[in-house]
N, C-alpha and C positions, 0 to 999 in steps of 0.2 A: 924682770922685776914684777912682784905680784900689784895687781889694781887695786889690794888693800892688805893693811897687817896687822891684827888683831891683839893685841897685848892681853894675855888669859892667864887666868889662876884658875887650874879644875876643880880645885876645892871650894872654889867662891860659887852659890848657886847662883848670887847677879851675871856673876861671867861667865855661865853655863849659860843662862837666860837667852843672853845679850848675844850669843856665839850661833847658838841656834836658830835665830835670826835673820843674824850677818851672814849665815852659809846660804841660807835660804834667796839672798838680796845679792850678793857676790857671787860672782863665779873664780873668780882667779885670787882666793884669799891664802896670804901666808899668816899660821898660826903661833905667836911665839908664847910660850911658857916662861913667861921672865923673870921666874923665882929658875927654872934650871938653867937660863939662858940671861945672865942677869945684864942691862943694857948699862954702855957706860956714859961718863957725863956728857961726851957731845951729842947723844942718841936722846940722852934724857932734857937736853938744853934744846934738841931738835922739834922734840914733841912738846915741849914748853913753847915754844914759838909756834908752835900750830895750833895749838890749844887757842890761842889768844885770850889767856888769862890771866887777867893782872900778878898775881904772885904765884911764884912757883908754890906754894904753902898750898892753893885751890887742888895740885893735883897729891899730893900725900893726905897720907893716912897717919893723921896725929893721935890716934887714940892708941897705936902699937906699943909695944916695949921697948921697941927699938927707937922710937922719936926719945926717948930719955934716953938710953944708950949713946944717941948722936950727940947729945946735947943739943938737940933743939928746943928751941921757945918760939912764941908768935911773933916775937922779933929777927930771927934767925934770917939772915940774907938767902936773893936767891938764889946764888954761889953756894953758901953752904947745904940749903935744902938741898939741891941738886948731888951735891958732893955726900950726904947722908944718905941717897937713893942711889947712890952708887954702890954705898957700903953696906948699908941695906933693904934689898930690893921689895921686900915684905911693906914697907913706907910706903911704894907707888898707890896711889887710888886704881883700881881695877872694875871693870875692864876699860882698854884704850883699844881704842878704832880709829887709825892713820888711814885715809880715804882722799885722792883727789887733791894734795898736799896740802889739806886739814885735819885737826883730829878731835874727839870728843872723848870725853868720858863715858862710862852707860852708866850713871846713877844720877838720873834714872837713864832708862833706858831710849825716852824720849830724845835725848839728846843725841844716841846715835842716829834714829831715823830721819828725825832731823837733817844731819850731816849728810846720810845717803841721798834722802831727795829734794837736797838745794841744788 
């Protein structure tokens, strides 16, 4: 198992950013592209727990077309958010860095370096 795994969107320059980085800080990184490898709810309920962030809601992207799609609201459980990022993985906040079994978001980016050198 790799010492960390990187949750990227090559399209996002944050997660270009943030990747560049992490190569640089990591040595044994696995890279997943989670729009082509899309993670399902207990992977995404996994990284919710590692996050330790109050509501699944902190790690989606509510501004997509697809948070209407799911029918989410600010009210929307964290069963269902969860259950919308399954169905559509464009929803997830990117990038994510599972590190040391914690994880951060990189927006900013702060919060990974963070994470690496606690």
């Amino acid at each position: 198992m790799s010492e960390a795994i990187f949750y990227h969107n090559p399209r996002c320059s944050k997660s270009r950013e943030a990747l560049a980085f992490v190569q640089e800080q990591v040595k044994d990184l696995l890279v997943v592209e989670y729009l082509k490898t899309p993670l399902d709810k207990a992977e995404l309920f996994d990284i919710y727990q590692k996050l330790g962030i109050q509501s699944a809601h902190q790690m989606i992207r509510s501004n997509e077309a697809e948070f209407d799609q799911a029918g989410l609201s600010d009210k929307s459980s964290d069963d269902d958010v969860l259950a919308a990022v399954e169905k559509f993985p464009r929803l997830l906040e990117r990038p994510i860095l599972l590190y040391k079994n914690r994880a951060a978001i990189g927006r900013p980016l702060d919060h990974i370096v963070s994470l690496l050198h606690d």
